[in-house]
C-alpha positions in Angstrom: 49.4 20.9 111.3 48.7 17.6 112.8 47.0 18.9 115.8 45.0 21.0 113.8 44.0 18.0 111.2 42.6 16.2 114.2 40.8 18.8 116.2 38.7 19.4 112.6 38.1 15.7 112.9 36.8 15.7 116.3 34.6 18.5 115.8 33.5 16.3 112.6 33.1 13.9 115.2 30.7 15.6 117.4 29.1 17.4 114.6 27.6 13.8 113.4 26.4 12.6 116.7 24.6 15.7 117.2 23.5 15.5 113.8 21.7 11.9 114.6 20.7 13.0 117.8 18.5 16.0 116.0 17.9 14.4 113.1 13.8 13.7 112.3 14.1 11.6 109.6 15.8 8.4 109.4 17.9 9.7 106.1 18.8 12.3 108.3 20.0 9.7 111.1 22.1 7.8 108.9 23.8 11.2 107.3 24.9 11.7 110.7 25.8 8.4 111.0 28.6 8.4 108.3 30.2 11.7 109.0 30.4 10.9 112.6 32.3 7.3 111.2 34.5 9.2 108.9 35.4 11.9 111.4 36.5 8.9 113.4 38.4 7.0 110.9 41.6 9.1 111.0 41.5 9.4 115.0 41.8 5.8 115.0 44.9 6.1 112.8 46.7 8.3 114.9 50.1 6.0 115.1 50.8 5.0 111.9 53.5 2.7 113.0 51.9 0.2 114.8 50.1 -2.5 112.4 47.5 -2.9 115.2 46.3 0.0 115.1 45.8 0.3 111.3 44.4 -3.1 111.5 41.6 -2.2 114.3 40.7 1.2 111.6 39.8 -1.3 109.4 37.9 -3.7 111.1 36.5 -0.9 112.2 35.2 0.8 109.2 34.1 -2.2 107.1 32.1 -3.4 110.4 30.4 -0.1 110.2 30.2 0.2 106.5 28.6 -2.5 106.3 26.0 -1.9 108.7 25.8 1.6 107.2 24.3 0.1 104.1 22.3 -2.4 105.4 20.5 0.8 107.1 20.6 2.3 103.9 18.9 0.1 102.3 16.5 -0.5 105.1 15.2 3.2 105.2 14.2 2.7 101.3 12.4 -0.5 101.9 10.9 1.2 104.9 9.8 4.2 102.8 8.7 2.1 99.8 6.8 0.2 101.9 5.2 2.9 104.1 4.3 4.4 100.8 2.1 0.7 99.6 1.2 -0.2 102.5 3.5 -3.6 103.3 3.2 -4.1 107.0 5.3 -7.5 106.9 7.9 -6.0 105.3 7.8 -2.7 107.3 7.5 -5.2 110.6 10.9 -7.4 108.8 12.5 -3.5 108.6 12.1 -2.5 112.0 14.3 -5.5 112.9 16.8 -5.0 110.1 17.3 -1.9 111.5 17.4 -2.4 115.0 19.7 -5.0 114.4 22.1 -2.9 112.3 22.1 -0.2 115.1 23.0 -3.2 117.6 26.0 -4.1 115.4 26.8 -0.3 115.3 27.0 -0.1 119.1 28.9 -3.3 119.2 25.6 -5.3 121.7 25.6 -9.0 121.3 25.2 -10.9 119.0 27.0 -8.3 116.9 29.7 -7.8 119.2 32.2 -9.9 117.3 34.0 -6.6 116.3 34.6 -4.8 119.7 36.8 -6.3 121.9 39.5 -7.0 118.3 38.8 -3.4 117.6 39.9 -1.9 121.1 42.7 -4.2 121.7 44.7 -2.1 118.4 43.6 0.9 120.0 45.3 3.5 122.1 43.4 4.2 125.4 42.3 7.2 124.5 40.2 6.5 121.2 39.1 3.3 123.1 37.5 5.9 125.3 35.9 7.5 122.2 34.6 4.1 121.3 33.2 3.2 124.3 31.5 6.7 125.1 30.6 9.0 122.6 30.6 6.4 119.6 27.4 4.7 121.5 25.3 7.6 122.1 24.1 8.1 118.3 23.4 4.6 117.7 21.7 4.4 121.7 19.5 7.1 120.8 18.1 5.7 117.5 17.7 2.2 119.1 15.0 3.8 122.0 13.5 4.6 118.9 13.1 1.7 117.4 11.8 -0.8 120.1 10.9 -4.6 119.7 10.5 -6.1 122.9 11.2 -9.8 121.9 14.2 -8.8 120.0 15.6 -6.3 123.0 15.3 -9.3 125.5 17.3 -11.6 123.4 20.0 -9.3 122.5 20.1 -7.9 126.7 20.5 -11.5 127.7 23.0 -12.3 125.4 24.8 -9.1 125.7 25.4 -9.8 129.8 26.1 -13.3 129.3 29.0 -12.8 126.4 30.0 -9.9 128.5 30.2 -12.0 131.7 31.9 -15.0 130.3 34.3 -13.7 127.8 36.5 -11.8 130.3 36.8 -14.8 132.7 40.2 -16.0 130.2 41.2 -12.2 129.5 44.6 -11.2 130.4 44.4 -8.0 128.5 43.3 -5.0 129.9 41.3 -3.4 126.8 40.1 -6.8 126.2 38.3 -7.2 129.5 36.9 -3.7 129.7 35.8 -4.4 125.8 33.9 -7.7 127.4 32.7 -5.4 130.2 31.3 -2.5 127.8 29.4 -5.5 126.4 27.9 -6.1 129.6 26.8 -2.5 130.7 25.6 -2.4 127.3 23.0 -5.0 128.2 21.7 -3.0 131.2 21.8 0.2 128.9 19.1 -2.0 126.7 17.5 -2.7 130.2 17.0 0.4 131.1 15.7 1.8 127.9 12.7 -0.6 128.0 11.8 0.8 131.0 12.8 4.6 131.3 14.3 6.9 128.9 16.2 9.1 131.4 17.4 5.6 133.1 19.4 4.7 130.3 20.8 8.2 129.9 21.5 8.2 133.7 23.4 4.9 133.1 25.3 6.0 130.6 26.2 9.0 132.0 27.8 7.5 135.1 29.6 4.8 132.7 31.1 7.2 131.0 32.7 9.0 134.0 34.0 6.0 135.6 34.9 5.0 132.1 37.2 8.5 131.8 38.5 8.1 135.6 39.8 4.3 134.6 41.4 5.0 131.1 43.7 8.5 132.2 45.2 6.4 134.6 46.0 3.5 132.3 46.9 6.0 130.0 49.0 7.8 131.8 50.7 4.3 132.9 50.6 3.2 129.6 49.5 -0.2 131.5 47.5 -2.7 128.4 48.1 -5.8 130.1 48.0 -7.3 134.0 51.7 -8.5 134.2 52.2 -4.3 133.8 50.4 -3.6 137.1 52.7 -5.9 139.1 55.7 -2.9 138.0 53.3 -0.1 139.0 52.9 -1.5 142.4 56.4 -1.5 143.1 56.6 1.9 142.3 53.3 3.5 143.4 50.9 1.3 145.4 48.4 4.0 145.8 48.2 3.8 141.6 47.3 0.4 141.9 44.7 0.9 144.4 43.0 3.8 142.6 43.3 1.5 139.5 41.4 -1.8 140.8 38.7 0.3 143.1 37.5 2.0 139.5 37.3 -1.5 138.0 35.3 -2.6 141.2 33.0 0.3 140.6 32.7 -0.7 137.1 31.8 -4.1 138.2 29.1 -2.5 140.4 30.4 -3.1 143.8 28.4 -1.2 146.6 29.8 1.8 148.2 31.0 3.1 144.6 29.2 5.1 142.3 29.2 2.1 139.7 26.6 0.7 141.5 24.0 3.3 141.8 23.4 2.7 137.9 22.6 -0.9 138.3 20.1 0.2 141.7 18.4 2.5 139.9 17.7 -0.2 137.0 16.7 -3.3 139.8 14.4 -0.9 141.5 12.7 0.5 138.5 12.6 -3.6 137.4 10.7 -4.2 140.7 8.2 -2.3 140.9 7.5 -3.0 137.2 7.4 -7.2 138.6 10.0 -8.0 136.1 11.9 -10.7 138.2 12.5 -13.0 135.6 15.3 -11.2 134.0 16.4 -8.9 137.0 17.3 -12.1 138.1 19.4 -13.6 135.3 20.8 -9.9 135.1 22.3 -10.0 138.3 23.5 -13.5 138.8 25.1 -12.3 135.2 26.6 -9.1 136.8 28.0 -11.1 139.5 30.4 -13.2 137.3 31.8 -9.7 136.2 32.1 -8.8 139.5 33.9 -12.3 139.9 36.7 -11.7 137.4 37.3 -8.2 138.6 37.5 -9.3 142.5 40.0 -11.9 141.6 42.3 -9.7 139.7 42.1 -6.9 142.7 42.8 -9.9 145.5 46.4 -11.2 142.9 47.3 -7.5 143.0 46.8 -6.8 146.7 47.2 -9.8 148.3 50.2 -11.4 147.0 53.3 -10.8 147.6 56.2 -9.3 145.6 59.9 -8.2 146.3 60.2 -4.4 145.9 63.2 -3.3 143.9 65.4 -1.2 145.5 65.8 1.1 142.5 62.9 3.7 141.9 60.9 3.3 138.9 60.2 6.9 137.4 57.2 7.2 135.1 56.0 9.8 132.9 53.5 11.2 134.8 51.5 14.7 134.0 50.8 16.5 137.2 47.9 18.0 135.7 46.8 15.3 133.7 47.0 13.7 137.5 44.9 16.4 139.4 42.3 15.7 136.7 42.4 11.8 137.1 42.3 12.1 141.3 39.0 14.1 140.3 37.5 11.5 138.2 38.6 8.7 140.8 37.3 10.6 144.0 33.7 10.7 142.0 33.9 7.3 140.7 35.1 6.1 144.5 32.8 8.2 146.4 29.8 8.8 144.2 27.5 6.8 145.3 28.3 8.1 149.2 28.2 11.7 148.2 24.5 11.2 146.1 22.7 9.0 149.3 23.8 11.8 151.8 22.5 14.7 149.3 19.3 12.6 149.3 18.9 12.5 152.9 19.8 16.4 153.1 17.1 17.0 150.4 
């Protein structure tokens, strides 16, 4: 009965993005909007136990309630005033709005909300939240573009995302910070090219899936975790950090074709000035993430002489190798069908 309870809410779930996504009228949007929160409400609550998690459901939905009727009430001003003619008020709107999608999608400065809200979370709703949840509020924010107000929040987005995982010792905390951050190139690439941003996305997204089944499966939420996985399965560990360096955007991996794409488009468009803050930004991710993978596999550690045995789903572990290979290898595999082509 439970399992059946939350299939209907995931099909909820999908039903309101899709809803947005189709929608051509901003009522319409926001409809889709509150079923897709609603659907996602009891997902959150899956383990009713654990205070944390109950606590992050509702962060969660008065963060997004809130912004739900700011929206609200934005679409009435902006149909009142469409109606007399108010073009201050309509140009006041088109900022209230974007900014309430912004705080939807959990981009700085409204990202006070995210990282709290994933650290409660199991892995795999953090997945939801970091993937699906975006694209409805993604899609109605290339609508809606200011390109004043976009700058500020991309700048602020990479920096917040940057710095506030340099102190992190939590797992879902830093990849919460690092969403943050690949939300700022998401913005980025919108200003520039639709199908960038959906490109973007659409690799963050897989490497974000390759990276959570194998903390999942681990059950790892914190970095002390990973020193007991290496004892037991080194070639875990190594999978593990070189998906968080392709998430970081290190060249050969497929996280960095993403960030290519967006610096080449940037170039021939003469936009140095914040290709270059965007990548000195980058690189402080980067930082963290190379100095966590050189702890791991540099140091060195006394194996136990007992064997460790973990929980570990063969098939949920051909699908994760699948995800990692991509994740690993993309980038490879995509330049060499280019110069085939």
């Amino acid at each position: 009965m439970k399992k059946i309870s939350s299939n209907i809410f995931f099909i909820s779930l999908i039903f309101g993005t899709l809803m947005t996504i189709s929608s051509n009228s901003w009522l319409g949007a926001w409809m889709g909007l509150e079923i897709n929160l609603l659907s996602f409400i009891p997902l959150m609550n899956d383990n009713k136990k654990n205070l944390l998690t109950s606590e992050s459901a509702l962060k969660y939905f008065l963060t997004q309630a809130f912004a739900s009727s700011i929206l609200l009430f934005s679409i009435i001003i902006l149909m009142l005033s469409y109606n007399n003619n108010f073009i201050q008020i309509t140009n006041f709107n088109e900022i209230l709005i974007l900014s309430t999608l912004l705080l939807k999608s959990g981009a700085a400065p409204f990202h006070f909300w995210f990282p709290e809200v994933m650290e409660g979370l199991s892995w795999l709703n953090n997945l939801i939240l970091m993937t699906w949840q975006k694209i409805a509020s993604l899609m109605l924010i290339s609508y809606n573009f200011i390109y004043y107000f976009f700058m500020f929040s991309i700048i602020l987005s990479m920096l917040i995302g940057s710095l506030g995982g340099l102190n992190q010792t939590s797992i879902r905390k830093l990849i919460a910070f690092s969403s943050i951050n690949h939300l700022g190139w998401m913005l980025l690439s919108m200003m520039n090219n639709e199908l960038l941003w959906m490109t973007y996305f659409f690799i963050y997204s897989l490497i974000s899936i390759s990276i959570v089944l194998l903390l999942n499966n681990f059950k790892l939420f914190y970095f002390n975790q990973i020193f007991n996985i290496s004892q037991s399965n080194s070639i875990i560990k190594f999978f593990i950090f070189l998906n968080l360096l392709s998430l970081g955007g290190l060249p050969p991996f497929l996280g960095f074709l993403p960030k290519w794409l967006v610096i080449q488009n940037l170039t021939m468009m003469n936009q140095f000035f914040i290709l270059t803050i965007s990548i000195c930004l980058t690189l402080i991710t980067l930082y963290f993430y190379l100095r966590m993978s050189y702890s791991i596999f540099m140091l060195n550690f006394q194996k136990n002489s007992w064997i460790i045995k973990n929980n570990y789903n063969i098939k949920t572990s051909s699908i994760t190798l699948i995800f990692n290979f991509i994740s690993i290898s993309g980038l490879i595999m995509v330049i060499f069908s280019y110069m085939i082509l």
